[in-house]
Every structure is written in structure tokens, then in C-alpha cells.
C-alpha positions in Angstrom: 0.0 0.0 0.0 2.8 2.5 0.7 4.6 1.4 -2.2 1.1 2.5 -4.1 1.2 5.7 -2.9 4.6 6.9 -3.6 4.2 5.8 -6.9 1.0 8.0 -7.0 2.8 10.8 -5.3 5.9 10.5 -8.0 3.4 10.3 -11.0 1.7 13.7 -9.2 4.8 15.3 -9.0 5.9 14.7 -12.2 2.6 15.5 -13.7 2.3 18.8 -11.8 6.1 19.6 -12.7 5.1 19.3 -17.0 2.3 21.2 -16.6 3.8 23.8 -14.8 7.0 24.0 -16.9 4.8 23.9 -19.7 2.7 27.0 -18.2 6.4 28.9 -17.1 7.2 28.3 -21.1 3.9 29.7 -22.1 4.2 32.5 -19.9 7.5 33.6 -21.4 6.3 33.5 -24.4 3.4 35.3 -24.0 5.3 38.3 -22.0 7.9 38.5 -25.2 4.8 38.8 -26.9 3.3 41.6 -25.2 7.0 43.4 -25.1 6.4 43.0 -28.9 2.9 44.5 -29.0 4.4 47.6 -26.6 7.4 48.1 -29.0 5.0 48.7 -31.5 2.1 50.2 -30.3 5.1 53.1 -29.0 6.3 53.2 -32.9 2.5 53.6 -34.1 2.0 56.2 -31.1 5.3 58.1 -31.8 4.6 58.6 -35.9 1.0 59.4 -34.7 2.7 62.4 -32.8 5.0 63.2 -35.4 1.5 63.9 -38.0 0.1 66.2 -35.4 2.8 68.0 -34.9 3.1 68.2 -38.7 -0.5 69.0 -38.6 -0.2 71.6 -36.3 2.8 73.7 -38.4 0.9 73.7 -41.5 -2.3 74.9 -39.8 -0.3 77.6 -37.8 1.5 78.3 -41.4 -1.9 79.0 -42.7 -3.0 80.8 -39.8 -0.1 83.3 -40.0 -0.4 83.5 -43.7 -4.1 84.3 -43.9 -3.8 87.8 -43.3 -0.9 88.0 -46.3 -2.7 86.2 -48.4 -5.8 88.4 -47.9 -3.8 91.3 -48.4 -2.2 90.3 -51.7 -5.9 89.4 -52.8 -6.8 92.8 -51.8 -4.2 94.6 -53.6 -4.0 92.4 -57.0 -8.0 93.6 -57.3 -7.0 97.0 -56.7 -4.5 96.4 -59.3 -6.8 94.7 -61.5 -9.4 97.5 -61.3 -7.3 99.9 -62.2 -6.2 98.4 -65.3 -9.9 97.7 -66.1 -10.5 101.7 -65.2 -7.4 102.4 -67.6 -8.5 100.0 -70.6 -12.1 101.3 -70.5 -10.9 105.0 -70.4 -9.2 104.1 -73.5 
């Protein structure tokens, strides 16, 4: 009976240390996976930041520009009406 029983304790034990190096394997694994995921999910995150700030220049670009361009538009029809005024005086 005791011989029974240690043989049922080894097969335990042996069972229990399989499954649990198998689970310590997996674990691994799934932690260089995740590492993997992280790496990546900083590259999509740090291009992500790079188009904002990209966005950001142009719009403050045409922000600053807006009032120059406005201008030019302003004086090219002031030009262009007085070449009209000039042509029909003609």
C-alpha cells in the first residue's frame, strides 16, 4: 500500500512539474509577446505624434499667412481694377 502511494505521489509530482513548466514556457512567451505589441504600439504612437505636430505647423503656417494672403488678394483687385479703369478710359 505504501509502495502505491509513492508511486502515485511521483506520478503527481511529475505530472504537476510538465504542466507547470509547460505554463512557465507559455508565460514567457506570451510576455515576449506583449514586449512585442508595446514596441510597436510606441512606434504607431510616436509617428502618430510626429502627424500632429506636422498637422499643427501647416495649420499655424496658414494661420499666419491668412492675413498676407488676404492682403495680396486685396491689392491684386486694386491692381486689376485699375487696369480695367485704364483699358475702358481708353
Amino acid at each position: 500500500m505504501t509502495g502505491d502511494m509513492n508511486t502515485t505521489f511521483e506520478v503527481l509530482v511529475i505530472a504537476l512539474s510538465c504542466l507547470l513548466g509547460i505554463f512557465l514556457i507559455l508565460s514567457i512567451i506570451v510576455v515576449i509577446l506583449i514586449l512585442r505589441l508595446v514596441t510597436a504600439l510606441r512606434q504607431i504612437v510616436a509617428k502618430g505624434e510626429q502627424l500632429v505636430d506636422s498637422a499643427e505647423a501647416i495649420s499655424e503656417t496658414f494661420r499666419r499667412n491668412a492675413g498676407a494672403v488676404s492682403i495680396v488678394r486685396v491689392l491684386m483687385n486694386i491692381i486689376g481694377n485699375k487696369s480695367n479703369t485704364k483699358h475702358r478710359k481708353d
